[in-house]
Structure formats: C-alpha cells, structure tokens
DOFIMI-281907 format. One record per atom (N, C-alpha, C, O, CB): x, y, z. Coordinates in steps of 0.2 Angstrom, whole numbers, padded with zeros to 4 digits, always signed. Glycine has a CB too. Layout:
N
XYZ/...
This chain:
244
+0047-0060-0034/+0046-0054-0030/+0044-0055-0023/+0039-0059-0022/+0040-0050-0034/+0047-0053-0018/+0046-0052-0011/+0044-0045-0008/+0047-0039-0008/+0051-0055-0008/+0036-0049-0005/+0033-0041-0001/+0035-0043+0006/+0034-0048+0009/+0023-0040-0002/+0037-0038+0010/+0034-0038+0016/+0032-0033+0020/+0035-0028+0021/+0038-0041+0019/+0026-0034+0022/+0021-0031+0027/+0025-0028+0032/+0027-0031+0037/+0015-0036+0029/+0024-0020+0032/+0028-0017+0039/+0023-0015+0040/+0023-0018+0046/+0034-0010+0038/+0015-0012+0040/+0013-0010+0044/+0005-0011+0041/+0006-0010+0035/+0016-0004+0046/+0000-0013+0042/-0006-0012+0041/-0014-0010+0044/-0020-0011+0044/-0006-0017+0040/-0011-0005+0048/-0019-0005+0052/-0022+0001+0047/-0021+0004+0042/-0018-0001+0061/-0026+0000+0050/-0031+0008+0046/-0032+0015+0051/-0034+0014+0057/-0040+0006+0045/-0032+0019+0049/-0030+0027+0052/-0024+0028+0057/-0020+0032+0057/-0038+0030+0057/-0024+0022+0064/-0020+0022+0067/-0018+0018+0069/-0022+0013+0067/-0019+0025+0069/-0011+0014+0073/-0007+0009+0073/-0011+0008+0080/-0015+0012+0083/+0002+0009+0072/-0010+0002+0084/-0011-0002+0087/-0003-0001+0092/+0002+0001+0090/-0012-0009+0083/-0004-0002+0098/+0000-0003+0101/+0010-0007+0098/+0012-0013+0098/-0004-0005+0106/+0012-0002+0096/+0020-0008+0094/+0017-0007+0087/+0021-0010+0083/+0022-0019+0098/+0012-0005+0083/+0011-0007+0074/+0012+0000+0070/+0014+0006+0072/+0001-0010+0073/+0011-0002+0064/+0010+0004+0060/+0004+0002+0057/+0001-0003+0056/+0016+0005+0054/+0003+0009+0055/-0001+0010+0047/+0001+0008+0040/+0006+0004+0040/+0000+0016+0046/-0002+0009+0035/+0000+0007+0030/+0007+0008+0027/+0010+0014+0028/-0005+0009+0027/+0011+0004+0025/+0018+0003+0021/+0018-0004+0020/+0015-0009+0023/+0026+0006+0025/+0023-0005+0013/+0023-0010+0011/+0031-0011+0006/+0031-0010+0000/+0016-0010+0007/+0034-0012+0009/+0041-0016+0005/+0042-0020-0002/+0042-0026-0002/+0043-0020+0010/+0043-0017-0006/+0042-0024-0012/+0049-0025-0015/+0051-0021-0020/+0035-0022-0018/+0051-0029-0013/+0058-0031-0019/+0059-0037-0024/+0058-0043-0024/+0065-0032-0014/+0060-0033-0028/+0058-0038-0036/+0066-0043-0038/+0067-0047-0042/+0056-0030-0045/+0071-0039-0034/+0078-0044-0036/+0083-0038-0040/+0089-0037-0039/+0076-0051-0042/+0077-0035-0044/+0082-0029-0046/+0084-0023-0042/+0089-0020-0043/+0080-0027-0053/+0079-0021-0038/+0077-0015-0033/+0073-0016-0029/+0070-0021-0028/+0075-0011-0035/+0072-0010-0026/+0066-0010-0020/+0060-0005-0021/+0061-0001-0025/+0070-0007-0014/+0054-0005-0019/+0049-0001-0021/+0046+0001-0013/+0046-0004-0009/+0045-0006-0026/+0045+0007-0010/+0042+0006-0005/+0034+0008-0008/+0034+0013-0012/+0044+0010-0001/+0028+0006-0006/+0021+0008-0006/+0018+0009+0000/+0016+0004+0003/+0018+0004-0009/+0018+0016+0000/+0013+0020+0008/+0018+0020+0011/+0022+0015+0011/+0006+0017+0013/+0019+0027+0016/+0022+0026+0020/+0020+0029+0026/+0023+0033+0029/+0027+0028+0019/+0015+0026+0029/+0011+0026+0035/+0014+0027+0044/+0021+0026+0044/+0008+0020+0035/+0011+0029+0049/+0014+0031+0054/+0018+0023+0058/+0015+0018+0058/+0007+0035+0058/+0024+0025+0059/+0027+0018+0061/+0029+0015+0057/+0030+0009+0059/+0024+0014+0065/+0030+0017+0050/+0032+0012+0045/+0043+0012+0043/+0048+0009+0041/+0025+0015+0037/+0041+0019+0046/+0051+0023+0045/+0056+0017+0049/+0061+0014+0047/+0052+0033+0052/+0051+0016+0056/+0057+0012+0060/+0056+0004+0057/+0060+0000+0057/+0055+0013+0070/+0049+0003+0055/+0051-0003+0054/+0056-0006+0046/+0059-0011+0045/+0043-0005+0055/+0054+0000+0041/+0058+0000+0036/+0066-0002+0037/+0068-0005+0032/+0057+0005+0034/+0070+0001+0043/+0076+0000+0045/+0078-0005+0045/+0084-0006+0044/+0077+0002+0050/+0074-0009+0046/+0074-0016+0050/+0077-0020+0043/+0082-0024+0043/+0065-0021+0054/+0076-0018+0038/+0075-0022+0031/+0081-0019+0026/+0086-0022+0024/+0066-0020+0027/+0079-0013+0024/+0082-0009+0019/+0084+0000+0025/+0083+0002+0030/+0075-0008+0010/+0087+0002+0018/+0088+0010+0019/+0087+0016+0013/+0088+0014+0007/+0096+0012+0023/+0086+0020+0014/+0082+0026+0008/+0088+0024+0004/+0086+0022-0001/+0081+0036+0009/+0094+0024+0005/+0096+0025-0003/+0096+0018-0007/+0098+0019-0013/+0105+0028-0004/+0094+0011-0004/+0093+0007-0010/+0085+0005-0013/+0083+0001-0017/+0097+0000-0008/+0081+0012-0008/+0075+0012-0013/+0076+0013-0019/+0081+0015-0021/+0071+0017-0012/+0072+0012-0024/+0072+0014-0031/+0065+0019-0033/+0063+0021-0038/+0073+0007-0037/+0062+0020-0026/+0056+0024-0026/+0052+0021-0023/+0052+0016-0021/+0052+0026-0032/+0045+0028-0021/+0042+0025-0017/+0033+0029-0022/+0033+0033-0026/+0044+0027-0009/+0029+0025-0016/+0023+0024-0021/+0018+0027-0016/+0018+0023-0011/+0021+0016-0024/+0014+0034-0015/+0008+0036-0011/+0004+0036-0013/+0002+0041-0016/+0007+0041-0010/-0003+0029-0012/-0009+0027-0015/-0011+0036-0015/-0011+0040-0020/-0014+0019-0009/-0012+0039-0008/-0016+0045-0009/-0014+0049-0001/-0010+0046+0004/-0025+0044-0010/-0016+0054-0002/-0012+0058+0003/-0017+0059+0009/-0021+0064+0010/-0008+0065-0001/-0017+0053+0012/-0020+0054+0017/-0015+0052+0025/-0010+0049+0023/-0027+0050+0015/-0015+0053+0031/-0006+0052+0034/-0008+0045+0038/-0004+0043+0042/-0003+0060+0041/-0013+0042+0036/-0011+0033+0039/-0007+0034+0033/-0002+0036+0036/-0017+0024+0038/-0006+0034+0029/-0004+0030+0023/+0004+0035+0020/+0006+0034+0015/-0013+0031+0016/+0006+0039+0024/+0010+0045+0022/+0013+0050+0030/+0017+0055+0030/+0006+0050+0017/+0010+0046+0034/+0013+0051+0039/+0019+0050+0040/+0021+0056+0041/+0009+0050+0046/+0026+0045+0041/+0032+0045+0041/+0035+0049+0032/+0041+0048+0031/+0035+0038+0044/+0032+0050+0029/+0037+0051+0022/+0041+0056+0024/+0045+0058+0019/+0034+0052+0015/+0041+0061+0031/+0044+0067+0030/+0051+0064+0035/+0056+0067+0035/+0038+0073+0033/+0049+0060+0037/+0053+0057+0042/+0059+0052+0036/+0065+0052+0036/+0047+0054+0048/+0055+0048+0032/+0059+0046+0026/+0065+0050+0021/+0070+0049+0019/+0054+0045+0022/+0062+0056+0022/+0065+0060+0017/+0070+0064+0022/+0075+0066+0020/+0061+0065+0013/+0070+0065+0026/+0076+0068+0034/+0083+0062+0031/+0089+0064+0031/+0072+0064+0046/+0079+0055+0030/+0085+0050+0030/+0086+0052+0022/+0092+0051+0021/+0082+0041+0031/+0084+0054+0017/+0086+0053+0011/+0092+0062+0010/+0096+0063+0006/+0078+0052+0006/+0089+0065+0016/+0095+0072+0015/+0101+0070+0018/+0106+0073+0017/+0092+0079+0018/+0101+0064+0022/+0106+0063+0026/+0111+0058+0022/+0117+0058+0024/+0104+0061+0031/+0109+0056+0017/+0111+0051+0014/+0112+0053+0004/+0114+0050-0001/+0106+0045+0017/+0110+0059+0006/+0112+0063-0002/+0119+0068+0002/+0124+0068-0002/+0104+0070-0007/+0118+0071+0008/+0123+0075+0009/+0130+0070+0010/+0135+0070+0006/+0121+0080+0016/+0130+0065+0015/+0134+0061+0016/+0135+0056+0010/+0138+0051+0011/+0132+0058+0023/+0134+0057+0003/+0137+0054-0001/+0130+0047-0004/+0128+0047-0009/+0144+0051+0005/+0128+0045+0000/+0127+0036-0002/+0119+0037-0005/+0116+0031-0006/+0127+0030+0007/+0117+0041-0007/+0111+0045-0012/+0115+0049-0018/+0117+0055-0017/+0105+0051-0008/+0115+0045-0023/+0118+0052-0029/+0112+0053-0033/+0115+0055-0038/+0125+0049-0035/+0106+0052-0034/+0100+0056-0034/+0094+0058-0030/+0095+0060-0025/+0099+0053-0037/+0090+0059-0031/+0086+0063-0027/+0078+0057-0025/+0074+0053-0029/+0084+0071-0033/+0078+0058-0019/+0070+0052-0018/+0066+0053-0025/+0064+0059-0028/+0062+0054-0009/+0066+0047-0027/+0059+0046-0030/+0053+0044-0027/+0052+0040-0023/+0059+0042-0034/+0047+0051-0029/+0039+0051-0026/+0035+0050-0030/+0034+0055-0034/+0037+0057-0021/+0032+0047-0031/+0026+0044-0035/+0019+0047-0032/+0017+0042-0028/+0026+0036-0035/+0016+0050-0031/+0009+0051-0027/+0004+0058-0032/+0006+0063-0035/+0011+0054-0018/-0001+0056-0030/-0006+0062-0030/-0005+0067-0030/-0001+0069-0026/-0010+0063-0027/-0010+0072-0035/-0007+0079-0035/-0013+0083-0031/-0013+0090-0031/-0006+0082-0044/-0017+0080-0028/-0020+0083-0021/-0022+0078-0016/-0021+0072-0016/-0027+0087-0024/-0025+0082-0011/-0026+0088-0009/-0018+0092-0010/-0013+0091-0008/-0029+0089-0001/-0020+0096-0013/-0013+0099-0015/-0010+0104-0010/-0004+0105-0010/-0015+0103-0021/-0013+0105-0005/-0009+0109-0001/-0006+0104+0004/-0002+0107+0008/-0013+0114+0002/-0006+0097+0004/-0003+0092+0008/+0004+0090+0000/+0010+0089+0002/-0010+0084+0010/+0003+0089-0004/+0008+0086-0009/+0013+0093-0010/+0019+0093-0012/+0004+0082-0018/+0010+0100-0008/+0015+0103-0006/+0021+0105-0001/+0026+0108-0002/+0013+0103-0006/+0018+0100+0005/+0021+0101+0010/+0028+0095+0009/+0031+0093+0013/+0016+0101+0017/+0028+0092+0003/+0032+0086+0003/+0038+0089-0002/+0043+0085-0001/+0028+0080-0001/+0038+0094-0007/+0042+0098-0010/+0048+0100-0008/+0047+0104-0003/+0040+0101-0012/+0054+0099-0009/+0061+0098-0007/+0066+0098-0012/+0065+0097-0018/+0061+0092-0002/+0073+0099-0010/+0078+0098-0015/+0079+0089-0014/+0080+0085-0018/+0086+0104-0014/+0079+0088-0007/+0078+0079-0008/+0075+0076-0013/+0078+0072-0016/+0075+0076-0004/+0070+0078-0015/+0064+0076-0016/+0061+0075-0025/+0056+0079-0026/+0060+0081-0013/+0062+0072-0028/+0058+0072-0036/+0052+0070-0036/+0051+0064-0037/+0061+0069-0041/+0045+0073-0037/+0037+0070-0036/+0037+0071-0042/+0038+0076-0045/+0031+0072-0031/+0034+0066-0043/+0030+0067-0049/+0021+0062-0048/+0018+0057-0045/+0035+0063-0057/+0020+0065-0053/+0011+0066-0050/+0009+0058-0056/+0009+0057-0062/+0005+0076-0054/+0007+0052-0049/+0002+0050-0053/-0001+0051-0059/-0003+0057-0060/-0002+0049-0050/-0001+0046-0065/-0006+0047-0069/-0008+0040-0073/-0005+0037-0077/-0004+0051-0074/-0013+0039-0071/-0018+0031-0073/-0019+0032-0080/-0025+0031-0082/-0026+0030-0069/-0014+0034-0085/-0015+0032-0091/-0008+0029-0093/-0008+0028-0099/-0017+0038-0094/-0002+0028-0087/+0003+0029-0089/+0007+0022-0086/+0007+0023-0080/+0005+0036-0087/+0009+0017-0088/+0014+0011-0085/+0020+0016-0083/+0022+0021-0085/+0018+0004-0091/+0021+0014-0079/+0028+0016-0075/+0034+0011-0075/+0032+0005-0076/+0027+0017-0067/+0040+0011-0074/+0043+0006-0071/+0049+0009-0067/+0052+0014-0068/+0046+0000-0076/+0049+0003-0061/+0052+0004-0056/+0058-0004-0054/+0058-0009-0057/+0046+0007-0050/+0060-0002-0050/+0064-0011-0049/+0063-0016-0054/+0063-0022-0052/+0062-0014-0044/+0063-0014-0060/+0063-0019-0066/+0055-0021-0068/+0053-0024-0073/+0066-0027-0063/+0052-0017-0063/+0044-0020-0063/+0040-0014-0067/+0041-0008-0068/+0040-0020-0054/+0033-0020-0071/+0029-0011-0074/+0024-0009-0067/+0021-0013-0064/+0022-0013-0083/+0024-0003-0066/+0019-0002-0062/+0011+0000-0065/+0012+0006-0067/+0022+0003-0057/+0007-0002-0065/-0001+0002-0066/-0004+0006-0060/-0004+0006-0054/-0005-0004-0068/-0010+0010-0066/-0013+0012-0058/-0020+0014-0061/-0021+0014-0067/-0009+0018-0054/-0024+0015-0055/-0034+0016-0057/-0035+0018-0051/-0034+0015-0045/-0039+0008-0059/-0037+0022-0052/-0043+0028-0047/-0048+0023-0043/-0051+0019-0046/-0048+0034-0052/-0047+0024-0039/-0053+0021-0035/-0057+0024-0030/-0054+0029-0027/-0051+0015-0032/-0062+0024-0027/-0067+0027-0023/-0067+0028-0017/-0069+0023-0013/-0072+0024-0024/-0063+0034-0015/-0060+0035-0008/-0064+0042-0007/-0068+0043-0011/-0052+0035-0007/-0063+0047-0003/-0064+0052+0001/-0059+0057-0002/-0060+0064-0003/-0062+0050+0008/-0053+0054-0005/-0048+0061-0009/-0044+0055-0014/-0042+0050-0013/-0041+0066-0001/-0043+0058-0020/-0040+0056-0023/-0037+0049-0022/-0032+0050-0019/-0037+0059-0024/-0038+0043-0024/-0034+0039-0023/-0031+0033-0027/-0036+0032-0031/-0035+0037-0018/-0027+0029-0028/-0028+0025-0033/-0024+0017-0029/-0019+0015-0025/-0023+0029-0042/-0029+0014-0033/-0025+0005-0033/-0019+0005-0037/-0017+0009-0042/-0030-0002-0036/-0016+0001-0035/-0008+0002-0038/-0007-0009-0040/-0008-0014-0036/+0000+0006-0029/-0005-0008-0047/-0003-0016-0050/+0006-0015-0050/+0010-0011-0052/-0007-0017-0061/+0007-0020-0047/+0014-0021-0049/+0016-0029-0052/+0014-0034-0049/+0020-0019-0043/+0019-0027-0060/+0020-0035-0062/+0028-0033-0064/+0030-0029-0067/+0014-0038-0069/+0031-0040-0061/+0037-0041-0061/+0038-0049-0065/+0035-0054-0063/+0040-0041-0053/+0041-0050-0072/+0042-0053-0076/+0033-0059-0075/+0028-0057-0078/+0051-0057-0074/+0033-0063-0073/+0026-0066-0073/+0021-0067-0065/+0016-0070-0062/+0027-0075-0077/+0024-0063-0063/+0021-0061-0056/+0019-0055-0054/+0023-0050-0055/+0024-0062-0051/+0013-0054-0051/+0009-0050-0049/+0005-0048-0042/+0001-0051-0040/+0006-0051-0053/+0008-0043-0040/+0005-0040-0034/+0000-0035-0036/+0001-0031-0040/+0011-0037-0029/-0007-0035-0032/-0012-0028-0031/-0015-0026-0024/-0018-0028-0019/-0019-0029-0034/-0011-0019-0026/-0015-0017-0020/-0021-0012-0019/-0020-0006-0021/-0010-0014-0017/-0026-0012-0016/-0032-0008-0017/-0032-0002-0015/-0038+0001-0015/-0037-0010-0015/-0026+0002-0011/-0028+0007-0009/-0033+0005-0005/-0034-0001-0003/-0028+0010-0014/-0037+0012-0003/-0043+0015+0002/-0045+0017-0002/-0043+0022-0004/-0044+0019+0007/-0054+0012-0005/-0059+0014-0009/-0064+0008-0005/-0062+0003-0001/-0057+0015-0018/-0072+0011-0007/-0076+0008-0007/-0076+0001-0014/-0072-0001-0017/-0079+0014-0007/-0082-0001-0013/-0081-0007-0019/-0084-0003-0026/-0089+0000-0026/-0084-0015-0016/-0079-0005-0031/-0079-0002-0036/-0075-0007-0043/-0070-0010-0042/-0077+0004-0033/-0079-0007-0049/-0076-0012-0054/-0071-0012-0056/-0068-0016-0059/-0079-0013-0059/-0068-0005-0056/-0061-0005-0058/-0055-0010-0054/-0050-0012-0056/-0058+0004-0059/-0058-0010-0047/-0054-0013-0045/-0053-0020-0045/-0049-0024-0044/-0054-0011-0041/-0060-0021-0047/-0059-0030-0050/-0054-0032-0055/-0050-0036-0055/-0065-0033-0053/-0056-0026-0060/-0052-0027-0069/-0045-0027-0067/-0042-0031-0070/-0053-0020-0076/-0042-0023-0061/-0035-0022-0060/-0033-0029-0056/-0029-0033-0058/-0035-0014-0054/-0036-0030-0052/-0034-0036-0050/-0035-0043-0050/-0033-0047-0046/-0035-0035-0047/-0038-0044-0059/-0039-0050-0061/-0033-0054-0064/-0029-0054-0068/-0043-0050-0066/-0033-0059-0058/-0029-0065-0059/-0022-0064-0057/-0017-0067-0059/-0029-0067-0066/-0023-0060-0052/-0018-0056-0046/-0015-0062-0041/-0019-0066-0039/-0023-0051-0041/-0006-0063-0040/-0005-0070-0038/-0007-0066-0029/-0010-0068-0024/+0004-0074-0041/-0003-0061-0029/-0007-0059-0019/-0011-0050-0023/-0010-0045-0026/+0004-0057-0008/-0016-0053-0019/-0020-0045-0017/-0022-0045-0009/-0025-0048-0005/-0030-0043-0023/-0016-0037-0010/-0019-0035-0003/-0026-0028-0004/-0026-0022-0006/-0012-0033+0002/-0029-0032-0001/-0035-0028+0000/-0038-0025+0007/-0036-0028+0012/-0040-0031-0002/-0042-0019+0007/-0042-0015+0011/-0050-0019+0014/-0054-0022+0010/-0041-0007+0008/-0050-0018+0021/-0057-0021+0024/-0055-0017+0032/-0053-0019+0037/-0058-0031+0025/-0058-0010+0030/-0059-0006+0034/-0063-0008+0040/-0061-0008+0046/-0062-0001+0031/-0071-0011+0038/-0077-0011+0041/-0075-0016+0043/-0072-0021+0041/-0082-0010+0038/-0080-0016+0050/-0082-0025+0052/-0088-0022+0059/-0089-0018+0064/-0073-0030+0057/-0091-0026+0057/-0097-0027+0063/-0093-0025+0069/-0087-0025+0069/-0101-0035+0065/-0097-0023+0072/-0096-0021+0079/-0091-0014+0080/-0092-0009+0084/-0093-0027+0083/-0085-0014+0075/-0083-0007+0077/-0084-0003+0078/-0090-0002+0077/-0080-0004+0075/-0080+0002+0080/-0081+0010+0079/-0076+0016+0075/-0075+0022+0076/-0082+0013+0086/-0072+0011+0072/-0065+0014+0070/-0065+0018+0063/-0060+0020+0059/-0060+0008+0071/-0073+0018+0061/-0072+0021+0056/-0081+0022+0052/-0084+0017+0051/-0065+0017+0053/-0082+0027+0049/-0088+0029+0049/-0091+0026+0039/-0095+0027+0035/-0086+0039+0052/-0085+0023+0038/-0087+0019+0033/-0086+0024+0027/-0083+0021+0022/-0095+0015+0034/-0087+0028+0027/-0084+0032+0020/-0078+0032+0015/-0074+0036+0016/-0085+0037+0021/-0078+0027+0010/-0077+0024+0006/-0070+0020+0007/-0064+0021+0005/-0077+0028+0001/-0074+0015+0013/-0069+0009+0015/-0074+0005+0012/-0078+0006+0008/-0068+0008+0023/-0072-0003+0014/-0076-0008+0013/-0072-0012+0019/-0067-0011+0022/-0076-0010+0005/-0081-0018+0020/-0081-0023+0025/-0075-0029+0021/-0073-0028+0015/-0089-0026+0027/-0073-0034+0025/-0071-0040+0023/-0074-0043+0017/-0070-0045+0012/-0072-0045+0028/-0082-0044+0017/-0085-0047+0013/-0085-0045+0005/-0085-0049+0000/-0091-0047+0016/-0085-0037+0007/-0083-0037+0001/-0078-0038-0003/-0077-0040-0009/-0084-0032+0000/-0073-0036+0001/-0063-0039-0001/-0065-0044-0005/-0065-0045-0011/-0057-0044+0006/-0068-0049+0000/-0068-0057-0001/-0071-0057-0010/-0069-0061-0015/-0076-0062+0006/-0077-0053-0011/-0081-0054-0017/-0076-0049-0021/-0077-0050-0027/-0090-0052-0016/-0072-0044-0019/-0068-0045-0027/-0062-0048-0027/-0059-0049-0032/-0066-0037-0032/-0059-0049-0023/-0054-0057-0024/-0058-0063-0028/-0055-0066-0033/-0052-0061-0015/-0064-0064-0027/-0068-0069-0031/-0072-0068-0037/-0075-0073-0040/-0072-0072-0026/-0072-0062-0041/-0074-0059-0045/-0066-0060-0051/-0065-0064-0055/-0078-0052-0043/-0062-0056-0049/-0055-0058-0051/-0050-0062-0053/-0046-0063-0057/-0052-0056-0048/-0055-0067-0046/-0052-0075-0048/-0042-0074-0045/-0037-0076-0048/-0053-0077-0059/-0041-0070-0040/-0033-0070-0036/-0034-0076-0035/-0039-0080-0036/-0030-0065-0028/-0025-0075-0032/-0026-0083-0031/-0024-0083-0023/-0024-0088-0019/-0019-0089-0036/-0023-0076-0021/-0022-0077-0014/-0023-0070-0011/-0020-0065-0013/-0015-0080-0013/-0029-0070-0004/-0030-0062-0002/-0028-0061+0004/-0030-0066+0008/-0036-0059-0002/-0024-0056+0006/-0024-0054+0011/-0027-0046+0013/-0026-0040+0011/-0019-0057+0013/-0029-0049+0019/-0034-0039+0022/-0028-0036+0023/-0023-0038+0024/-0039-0038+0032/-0028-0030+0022/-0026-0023+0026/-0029-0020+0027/-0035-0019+0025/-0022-0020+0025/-0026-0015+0030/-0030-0008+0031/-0037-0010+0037/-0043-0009+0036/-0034-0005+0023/-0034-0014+0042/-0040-0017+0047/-0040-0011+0052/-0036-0006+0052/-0039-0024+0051/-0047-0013+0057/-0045-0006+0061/-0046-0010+0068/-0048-0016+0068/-0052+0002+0061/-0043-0005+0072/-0040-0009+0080/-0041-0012+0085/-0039-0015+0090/-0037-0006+0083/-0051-0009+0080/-0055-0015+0087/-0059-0018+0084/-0065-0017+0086/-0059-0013+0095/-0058-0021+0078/-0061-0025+0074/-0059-0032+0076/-0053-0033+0078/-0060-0024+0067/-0064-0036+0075/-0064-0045+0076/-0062-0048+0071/-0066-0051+0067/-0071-0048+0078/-0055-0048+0068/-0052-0049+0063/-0051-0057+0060/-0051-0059+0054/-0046-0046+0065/-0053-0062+0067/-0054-0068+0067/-0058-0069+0061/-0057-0073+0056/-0057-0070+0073/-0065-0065+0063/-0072-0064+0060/-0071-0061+0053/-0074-0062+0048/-0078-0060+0066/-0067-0057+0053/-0067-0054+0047/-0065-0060+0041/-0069-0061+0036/-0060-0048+0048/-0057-0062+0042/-0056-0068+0039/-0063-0072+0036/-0064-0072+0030/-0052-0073+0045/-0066-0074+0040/-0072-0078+0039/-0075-0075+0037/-0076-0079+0032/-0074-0081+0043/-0079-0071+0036/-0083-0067+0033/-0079-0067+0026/-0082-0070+0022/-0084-0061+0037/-0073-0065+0024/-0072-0064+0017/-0071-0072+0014/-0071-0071+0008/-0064-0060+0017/-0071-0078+0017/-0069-0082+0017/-0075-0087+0015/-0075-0092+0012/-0065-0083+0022/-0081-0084+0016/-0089-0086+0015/-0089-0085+0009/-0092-0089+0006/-0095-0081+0019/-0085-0078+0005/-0085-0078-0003/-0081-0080-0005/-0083-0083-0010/-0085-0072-0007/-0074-0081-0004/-0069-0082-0010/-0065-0087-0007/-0062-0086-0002/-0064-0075-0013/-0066-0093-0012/-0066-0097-0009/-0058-0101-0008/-0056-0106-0007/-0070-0099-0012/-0053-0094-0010/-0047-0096-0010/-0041-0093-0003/-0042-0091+0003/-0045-0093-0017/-0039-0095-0005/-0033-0093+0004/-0033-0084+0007/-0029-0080+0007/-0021-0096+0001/-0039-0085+0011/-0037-0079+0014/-0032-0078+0021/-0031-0083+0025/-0043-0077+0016/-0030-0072+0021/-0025-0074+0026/-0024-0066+0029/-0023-0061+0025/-0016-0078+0023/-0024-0064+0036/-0025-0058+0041/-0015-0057+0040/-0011-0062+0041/-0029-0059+0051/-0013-0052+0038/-0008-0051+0037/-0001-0052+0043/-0002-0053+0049/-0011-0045+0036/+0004-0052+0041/+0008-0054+0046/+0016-0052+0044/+0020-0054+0039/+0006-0062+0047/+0018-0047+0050/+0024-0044+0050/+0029-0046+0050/+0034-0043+0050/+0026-0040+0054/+0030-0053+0050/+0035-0057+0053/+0038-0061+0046/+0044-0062+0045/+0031-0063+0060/+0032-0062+0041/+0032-0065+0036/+0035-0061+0028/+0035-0055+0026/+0025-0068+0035/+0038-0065+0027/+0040-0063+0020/+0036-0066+0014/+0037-0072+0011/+0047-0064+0019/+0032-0062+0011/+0026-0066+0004/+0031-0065+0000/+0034-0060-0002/+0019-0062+0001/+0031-0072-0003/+0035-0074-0010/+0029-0075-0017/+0024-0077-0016/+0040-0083-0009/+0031-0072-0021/+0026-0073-0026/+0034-0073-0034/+0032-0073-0040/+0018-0065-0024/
C-alpha cells in the first residue's frame, strides 16, 4: 500500500501547499481521503477521477473538502466524455447537513458514513470511529492484506483513537497546536505531544503530523512528539511516497 501526501496544513495552505488530502493506492485501486483546498491540482500530478475507486470525507469541514466540488467538475467531464461509467464514489458525514447537501449531484453517489460498518474500497477494508472535533468527524483505518494505515482526522485527544490505531504501521496524526501560534484557537485539535502519546499508547510503528498550522515551529513540534513516542516521527513530505 502506497500513500502519498498531497496536502497537509490545517485550515489553510501555505504559500504553493494544500490542505488536507491524502492519496492511497493499495495495487488494486485508488482511494482519495479529504479533499482539501489545493489538493485538486496536486492530485493531477499522480492519478485522475476516473481511476479513483472513491473517496473518503473525515468531516465536512472545507480544509478538509474545499476542492471536492472542483473534483466532481472532473468527474462530470469524464462520465459525459466516456472514461467514468459510474458515478464518484463519496463516503462522508451526514452533517452539517446543509454542507453534504451542497455535494448532491447526478455525478455523485454519497453515502453517509457509519462506524458500525467495514467498508471496502481498493481491495482494502476500511473502518471508522468518531472522534472529538467541532462537527461530526471520524478517524478512518485502512487495512490492505497485512498493512495498515490511520488516519485521525481533526479531533481532540480521545481513547477511541488509540484502540483504532493500535499497532498501526504509519499513523498520520493531527497536531494542530504548538506553542507560540496563533493559527488556531485549539478547539478539538491537539498539540504534537499529544500525537506523540497516542502513537505510543498504540504502539505504531511510525508517525507522522498533519494537519500543522502555518506558523507553527514544526522543527519543535517533531521533538516535542518525539519526547513521548519513542518511535520514528517524521513532519510530512510531498515529494515522498510512504510504502507500507
């Protein structure tokens, strides 16, 4: 299973960056997860809407969904012109509901999260668990034959997200917070340190942040998560392809 990181900031991108998205191809298919502001152009670079096999909206907030509308422009273009003979697959939240509205289309097939329910998508099972955010949101497990990716979504720290991510070979985790910012008023984010302490409760074998914000001392972050868990932390990187 190969991830690669198109975009990671938090609320908004950095000059030339995106927001949250996340590429995952298992060999059988492709998976997109979040489709954050600047994540459309960078997706080009890799794949295109019709060899998605779906995509995944931790929650409907627009770091984390602001191009999907812009996604689906590509997926009507590519059902009219032939090279889509079904309709996008959307996986997300059924609120705030007047936003999972605005996503409803003949492109379009959503179906509403439900954390009681495995999924599969590109050969892979997908799981999922609510976690402690500001609007509905869930961490997302994907396990492909004996590998395993987690992602935490945007929540606060919370136990479901350890149980979800025990014995996880990469967890990308959210570390909103950091001394000295101002990029964000802390409600139901978490700092590095905490990352670090459920990567080390879980026992991953490998973390990396996301969801940083754009004038955070990311150097410091690293290290700070790195004070708890005593395994390979690593600040994310667009250039790389994570093999797991």
């Amino acid at each position: 299973m190969d991830i690669k990181i198109l975009g990671y900031w938090g609320g908004y991108p950095s000059a030339g960056g995106a927001t949250a998205g996340y590429l995952i191809d298992t060999g059988e298919g492709q998976i997109l997860l979040d489709c954050g502001s600047g994540v459309m152009s960078r997706l080009a670079q890799y794949t295109s809407v019709d060899r998605l096999d779906g995509v995944i909206l931790s929650h409907l907030h627009y770091d984390h969904m602001a191009d999907i509308g812009i996604l689906q422009y590509a997926a009507v273009n590519a059902i009219r012109n032939g090279r889509m003979k079904k309709k996008l697959l959307l996986y997300a939240p059924d609120e705030p509901a007047n936003i999972l509205n605005t996503l409803h289309g003949d492109h379009t097939e959503i179906r509403r999260i439900d954390p009681s329910r495995v999924i599969r998508l590109a050969g892979a099972d997908i799981e999922f668990v609510s976690v402690s955010h500001t609007v509905p949101c869930y961490a997302v497990k994907v396990t492909y034959r004996d590998k395993v990716l987690v992602y935490s979504g945007d929540t606060s720290y919370c136990d479901a997200l350890v149980e979800l991510a025990r014995g996880a070979d990469i967890f990308l985790c959210e570390a909103t917070i950091c001394e000295g910012s101002v990029h964000t008023t802390g409600a139901g984010h978490m700092n590095a340190s905490q990352a670090g302490m459920i990567a080390d409760q879980a026992d991953v074998k490998r973390l990396v942040l996301v969801h940083l914000p754009g004038d955070g001392d990311l150097e410091y972050m690293r290290q700070s998560a790195s004070e708890i868990f005593s395994g390979p932390v690593e600040l994310p990187d667009t250039s790389v392809l994570y093999s797991i």
